[in-house]
C-alpha positions in Angstrom: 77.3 91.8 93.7 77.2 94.5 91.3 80.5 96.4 90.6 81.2 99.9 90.3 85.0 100.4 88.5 87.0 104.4 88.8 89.1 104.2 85.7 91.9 107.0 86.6 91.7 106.2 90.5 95.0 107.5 91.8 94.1 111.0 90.3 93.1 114.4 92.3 89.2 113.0 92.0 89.9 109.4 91.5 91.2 108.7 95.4 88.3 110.9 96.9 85.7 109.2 94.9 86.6 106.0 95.8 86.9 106.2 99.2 83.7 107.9 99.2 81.9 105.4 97.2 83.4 103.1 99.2 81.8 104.1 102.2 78.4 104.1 100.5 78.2 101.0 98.6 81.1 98.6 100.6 85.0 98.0 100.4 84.3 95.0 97.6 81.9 96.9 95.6 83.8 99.4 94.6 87.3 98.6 92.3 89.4 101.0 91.9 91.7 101.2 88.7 94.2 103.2 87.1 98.1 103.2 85.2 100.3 102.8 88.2 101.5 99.2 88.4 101.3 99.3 92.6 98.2 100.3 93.7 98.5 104.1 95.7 98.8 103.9 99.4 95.1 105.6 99.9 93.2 103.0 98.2 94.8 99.7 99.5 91.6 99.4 101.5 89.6 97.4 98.5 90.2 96.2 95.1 92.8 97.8 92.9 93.5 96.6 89.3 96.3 98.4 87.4 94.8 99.6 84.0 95.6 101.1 80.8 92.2 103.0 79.4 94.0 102.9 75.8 94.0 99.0 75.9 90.5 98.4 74.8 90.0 95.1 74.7 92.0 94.8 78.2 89.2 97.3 79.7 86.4 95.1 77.8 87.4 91.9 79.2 88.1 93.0 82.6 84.6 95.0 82.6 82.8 91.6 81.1 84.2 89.2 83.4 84.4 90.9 86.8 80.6 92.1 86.3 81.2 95.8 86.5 77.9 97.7 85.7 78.6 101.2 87.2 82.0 103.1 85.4 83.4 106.3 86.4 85.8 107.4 83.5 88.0 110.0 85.2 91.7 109.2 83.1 92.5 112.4 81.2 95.3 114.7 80.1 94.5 117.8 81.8 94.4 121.5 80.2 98.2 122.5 80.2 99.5 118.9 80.6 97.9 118.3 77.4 99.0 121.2 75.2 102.3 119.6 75.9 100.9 116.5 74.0 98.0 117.5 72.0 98.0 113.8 69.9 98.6 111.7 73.0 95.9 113.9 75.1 93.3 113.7 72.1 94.1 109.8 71.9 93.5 109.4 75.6 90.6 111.7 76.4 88.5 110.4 74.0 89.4 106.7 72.8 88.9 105.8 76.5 85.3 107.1 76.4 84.6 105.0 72.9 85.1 101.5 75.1 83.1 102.7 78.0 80.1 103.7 76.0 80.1 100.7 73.3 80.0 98.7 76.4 76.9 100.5 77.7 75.7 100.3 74.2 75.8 96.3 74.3 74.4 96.1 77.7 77.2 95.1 79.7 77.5 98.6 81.2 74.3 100.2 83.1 75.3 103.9 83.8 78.6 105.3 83.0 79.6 108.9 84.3 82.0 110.9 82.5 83.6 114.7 83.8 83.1 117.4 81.8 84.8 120.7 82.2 84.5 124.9 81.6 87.6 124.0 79.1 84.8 123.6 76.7 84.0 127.2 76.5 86.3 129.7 74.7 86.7 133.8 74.3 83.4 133.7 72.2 81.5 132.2 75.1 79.9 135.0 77.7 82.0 134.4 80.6 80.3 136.1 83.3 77.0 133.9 84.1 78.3 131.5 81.5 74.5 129.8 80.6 74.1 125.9 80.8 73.4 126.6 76.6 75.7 128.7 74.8 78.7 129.3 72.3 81.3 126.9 72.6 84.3 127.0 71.0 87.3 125.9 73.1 90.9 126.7 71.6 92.4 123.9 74.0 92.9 120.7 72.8 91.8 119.9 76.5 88.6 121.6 75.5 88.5 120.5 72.2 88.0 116.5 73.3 86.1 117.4 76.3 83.8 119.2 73.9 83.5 116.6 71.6 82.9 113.9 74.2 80.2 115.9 75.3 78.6 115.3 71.8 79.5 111.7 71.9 77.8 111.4 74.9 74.4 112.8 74.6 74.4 110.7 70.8 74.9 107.8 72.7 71.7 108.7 74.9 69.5 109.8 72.3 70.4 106.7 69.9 71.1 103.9 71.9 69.8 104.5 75.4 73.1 104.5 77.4 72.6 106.1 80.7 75.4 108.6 80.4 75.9 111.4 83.2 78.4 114.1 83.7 79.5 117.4 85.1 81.3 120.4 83.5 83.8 120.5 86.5 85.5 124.1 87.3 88.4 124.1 89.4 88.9 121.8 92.1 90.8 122.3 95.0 91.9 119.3 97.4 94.3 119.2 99.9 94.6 115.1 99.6 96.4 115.1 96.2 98.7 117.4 94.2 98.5 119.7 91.6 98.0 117.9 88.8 98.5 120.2 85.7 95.4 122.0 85.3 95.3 125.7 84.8 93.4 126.2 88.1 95.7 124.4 90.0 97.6 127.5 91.2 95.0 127.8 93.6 96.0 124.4 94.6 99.3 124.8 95.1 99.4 128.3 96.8 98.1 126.8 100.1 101.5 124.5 99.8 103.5 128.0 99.5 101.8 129.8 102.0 102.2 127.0 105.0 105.8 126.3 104.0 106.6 130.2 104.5 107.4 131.0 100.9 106.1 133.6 98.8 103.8 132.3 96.1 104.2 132.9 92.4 101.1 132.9 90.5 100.7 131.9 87.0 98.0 134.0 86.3 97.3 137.7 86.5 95.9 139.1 90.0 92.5 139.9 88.4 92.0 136.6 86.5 88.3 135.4 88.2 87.8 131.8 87.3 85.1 129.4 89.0 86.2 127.0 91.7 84.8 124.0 93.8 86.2 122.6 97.2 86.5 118.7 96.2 84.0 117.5 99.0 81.4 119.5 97.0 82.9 118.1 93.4 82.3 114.8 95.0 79.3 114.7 96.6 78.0 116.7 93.3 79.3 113.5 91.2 77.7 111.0 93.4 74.2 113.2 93.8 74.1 113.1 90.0 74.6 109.5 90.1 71.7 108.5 92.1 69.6 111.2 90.5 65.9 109.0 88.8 66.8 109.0 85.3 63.8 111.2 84.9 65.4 114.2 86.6 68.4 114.0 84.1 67.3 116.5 81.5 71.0 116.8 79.9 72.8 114.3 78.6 76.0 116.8 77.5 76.9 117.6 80.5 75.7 120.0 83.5 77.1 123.3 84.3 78.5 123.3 87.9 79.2 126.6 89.8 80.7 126.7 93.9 82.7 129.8 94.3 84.9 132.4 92.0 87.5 134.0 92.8 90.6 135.8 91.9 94.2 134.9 92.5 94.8 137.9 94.7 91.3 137.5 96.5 92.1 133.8 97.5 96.0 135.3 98.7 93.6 138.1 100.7 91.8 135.3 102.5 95.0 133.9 103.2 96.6 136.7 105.1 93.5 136.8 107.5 94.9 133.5 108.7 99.2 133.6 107.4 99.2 137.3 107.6 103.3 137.5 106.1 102.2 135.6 103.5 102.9 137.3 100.0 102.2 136.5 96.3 103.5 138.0 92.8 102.2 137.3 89.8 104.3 136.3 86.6 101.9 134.9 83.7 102.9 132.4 81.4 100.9 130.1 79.0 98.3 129.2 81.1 97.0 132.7 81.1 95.7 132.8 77.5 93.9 129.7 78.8 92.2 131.0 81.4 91.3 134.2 79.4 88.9 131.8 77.3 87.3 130.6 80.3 84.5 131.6 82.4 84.5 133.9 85.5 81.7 132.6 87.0 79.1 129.8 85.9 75.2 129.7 85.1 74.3 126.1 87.3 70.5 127.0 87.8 69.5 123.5 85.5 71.9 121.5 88.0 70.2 123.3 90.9 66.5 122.9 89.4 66.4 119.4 88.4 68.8 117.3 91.1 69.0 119.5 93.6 72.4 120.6 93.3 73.9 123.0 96.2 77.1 124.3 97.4 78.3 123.9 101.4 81.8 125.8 100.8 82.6 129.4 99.9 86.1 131.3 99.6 86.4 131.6 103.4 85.5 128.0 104.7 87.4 126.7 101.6 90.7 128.8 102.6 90.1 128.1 106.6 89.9 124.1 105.2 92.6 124.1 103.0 95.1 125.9 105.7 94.5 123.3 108.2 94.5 120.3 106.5 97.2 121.0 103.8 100.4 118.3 104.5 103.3 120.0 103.4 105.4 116.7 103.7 103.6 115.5 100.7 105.3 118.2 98.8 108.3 118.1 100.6 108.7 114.2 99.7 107.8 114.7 96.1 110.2 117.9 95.4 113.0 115.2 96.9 
């Protein structure tokens, strides 16, 4: 049986992506991996090996021997999480990425997808509309690795054939995991807020527009992609990927339709001059043209979602 392995499984996209794949392709088909030494309550349906994406030859061996031919590589440091760490986060995001594609490179590995993100765009890029081709010149070190990974990736295609596929994720909102230190996660955490009563405050300014994705798009995008004919995969960087923007206040608007005491201030801190070098909205029209890419949810099915299916237990349990 040919084995598809999640490297970073317990993360926001990892859990969704497994269970999803798992659906698809069977319980035994689909291994999911990842740092924690137990594997994560959602995934103890199928296989779970505890890995290290820094321990190469580990990753190599296990890969080799357990017949894996299909690799998501999701581990990362994310945006501010990583400019807490910029050596650590360089080290992981992109050493991880080396093992993955040398083993595609020597055949052991078939097709490998790898996420991308609108970190790697900076204040020079047009944000509005950002185009699938344009100036990039991220001043994250988030950014910075995505950006050169992006590089790595479409060398590896052009030189050695490696079937290499990935996504320029914006901001994904899930109401199965946590906030996980991204700079979009505010809009993440503010559903938390709102159904525990409290007033939210935002890290970024009211106005900031920045472009987000419901994870059941993200997902079924990433898996779409997957099973794309190589011959409708055009770019080998990565593809720009649009589902809604918004603003902080105009997701808090939606929310008072539905929680209308809810209330949010704003008190910007670091993560602001991050999102200021980021798009407002995204170009996706190459995603759309050659796969067939579409959107299901907007602002107001993602808020009406969110609100019902948020469990503010899981926040409770971790704050104690």
């Amino acid at each position: 049986m040919s084995k598809t392995l999640i490297i970073g499984a317990a993360g926001q996209i990892g859990t969704e992506l497994v269970l999803e794949l798992r659906n698809r392709k069977g319980t035994e088909a689909v291994i999911a991996g990842d740092l924690k030494e137990s594997c994560p309550e959602a995934l103890r349906g199928g296989p779970y090996v505890q890995m290290d994406a820094l321990k190469r030859e580990e990753v190599r061996n296990y890969i080799i021997e357990n017949g894996v031919k299909e690799v998501y590589l999701l581990a990362a440091l994310l945006s501010a999480t990583a400019e807490k760490n910029p050596a650590f986060a360089w080290e992981l995001n992109m050493e991880g990425l080396f093992t993955i594609l040398d083993l595609a490179k020597e055949g052991h590995v078939e097709k490998i997808f790898w996420p991308s993100s609108i970190a790697v765009f900076g204040p020079t890029t047009p944000q509005i509309n950002t185009p699938q081709l344009t100036i990039m010149e991220p001043t994250t070190v988030y950014g910075i690795s995505k950006q050169t990974g992006e590089r790595w990736c479409e060398y590896y295609y052009n030189n050695y054939g490696v079937d290499v596929r990935s996504i320029r994720y914006p901001g994904l909102i899930s109401y199965t995991s946590l906030p996980g230190g991204g700079t979009t996660d505010y809009a993440v955490d503010i559903f938390y807020q709102a159904k525990l009563g409290n007033e939210f405050s935002c890290f970024l300014k009211e106005d900031t527009a920045l472009p987000m994705m419901y994870m059941e798009d993200a997902i079924r995008a990433t898996i779409e992609l997957m099973e794309a004919p190589k011959e409708k995969i055009d770019i080998r960087s990565s593809y720009n990927l649009s589902g809604c923007s918004f603003t902080p206040k105009e997701i808090a608007g939606e929310i008072t339709k539905h929680i209308p005491d809810f209330k949010i201030s704003y008190a910007p801190d670091f993560r602001q001059s991050i999102a200021d070098t980021w798009p407002g909205s995204i170009d996706d029209s190459q995603a759309r043209n050659q796969w067939g890419w579409k959107e299901r949810f907007n602002l107001e099915m993602l808020v009406k979602t969110m609100l019902e299916n948020v469990n503010v237990d899981l926040l409770k349990t971790i704050s104690s």
